[in-house]
N, C-alpha and C positions, 0 to 999 in steps of 0.2 A: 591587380587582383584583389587587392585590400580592399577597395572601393566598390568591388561585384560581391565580395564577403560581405558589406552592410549594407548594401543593397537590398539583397536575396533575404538578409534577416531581417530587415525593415517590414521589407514587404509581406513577409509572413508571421508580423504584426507581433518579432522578436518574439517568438517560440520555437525554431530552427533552431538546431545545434549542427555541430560541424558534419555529421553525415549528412544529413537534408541539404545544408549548403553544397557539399560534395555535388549533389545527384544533380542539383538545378547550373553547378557552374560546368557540369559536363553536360548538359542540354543544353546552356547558351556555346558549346564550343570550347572550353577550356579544356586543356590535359593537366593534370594535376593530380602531387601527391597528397593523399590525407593527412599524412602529419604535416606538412606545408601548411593545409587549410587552418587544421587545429594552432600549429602556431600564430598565423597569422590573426584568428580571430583570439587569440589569450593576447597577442602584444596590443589590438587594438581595445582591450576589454570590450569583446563582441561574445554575451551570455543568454543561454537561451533562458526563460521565466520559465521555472518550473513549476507544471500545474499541481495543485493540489491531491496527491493521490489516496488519501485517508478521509473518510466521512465520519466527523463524529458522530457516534448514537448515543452517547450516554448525559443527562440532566443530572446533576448533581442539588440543584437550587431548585428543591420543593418541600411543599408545606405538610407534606406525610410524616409520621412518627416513625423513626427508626428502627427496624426490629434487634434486640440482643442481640450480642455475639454470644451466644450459645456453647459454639466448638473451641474459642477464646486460644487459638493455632495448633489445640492439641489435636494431630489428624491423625492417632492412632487408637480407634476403638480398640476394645477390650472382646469384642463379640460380632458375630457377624451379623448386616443387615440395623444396624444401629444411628450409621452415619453414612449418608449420603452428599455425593456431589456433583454438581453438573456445570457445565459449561454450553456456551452457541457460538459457532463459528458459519463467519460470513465466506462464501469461496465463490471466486468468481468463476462463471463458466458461459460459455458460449453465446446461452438464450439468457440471460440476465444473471439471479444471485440464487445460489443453493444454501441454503439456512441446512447448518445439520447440530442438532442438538445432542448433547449425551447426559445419560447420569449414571452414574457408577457408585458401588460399593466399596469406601474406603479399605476395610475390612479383609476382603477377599481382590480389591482392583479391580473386580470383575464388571464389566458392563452393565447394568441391570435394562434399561432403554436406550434405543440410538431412535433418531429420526430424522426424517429430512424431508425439505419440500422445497 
């Protein structure tokens, strides 16, 4: 069975992990337990590559001027509508990526824009 284990992961060009092995050594025929398989592919160090799940977006190396720190980590205005902050968040869904932006009022927490496309 050790031998249908590096097989199976060979063949699927060693990006299987022990449930994909599972499913294909019970299409060739095998009865077998999972933790069996998992064993056997840790004793024969049989690992799947794991793909890259994070995309960088951010450039740090460029020839722009920096702008001040301004807020210098004091994030507690004194008044409201003074000090703003915003964030973008990537979330994956279905039809491809949902960009949803926010900026808020430190001041009050409160939302001031959400958006999303």
């Amino acid at each position: 069975m050790s031998i249908s284990c590096f097989n199976i992961h060979n063949e699927s060009k060693q990006i299987f992990g022990s449930q994909n092995v599972i499913s294909k050594l019970k299409e060739e025929g095998f009865h077998c337990n999972h933790k069996r398989v998992t064993r056997l592919m840790k004793e024969n160090n049989i690992r799947s590559k794991a793909e890259k799940k994070f995309k960088i977006t951010t450039d740090s190396n460029y020839e722009r001027p920096i702008c001040p720190n301004l807020i210098k980590r004091d994030f507690k205005p004194k008044k409201i509508n003074t000090l703003w902050c915003s964030d973008i968040t990537y979330i994956k869904v279905a039809q491809g990526w949902l960009y949803l932006a926010v900026v808020i009022d430190l001041y009050s927490r409160k939302d001031r824009r959400v958006e999303h496309g």
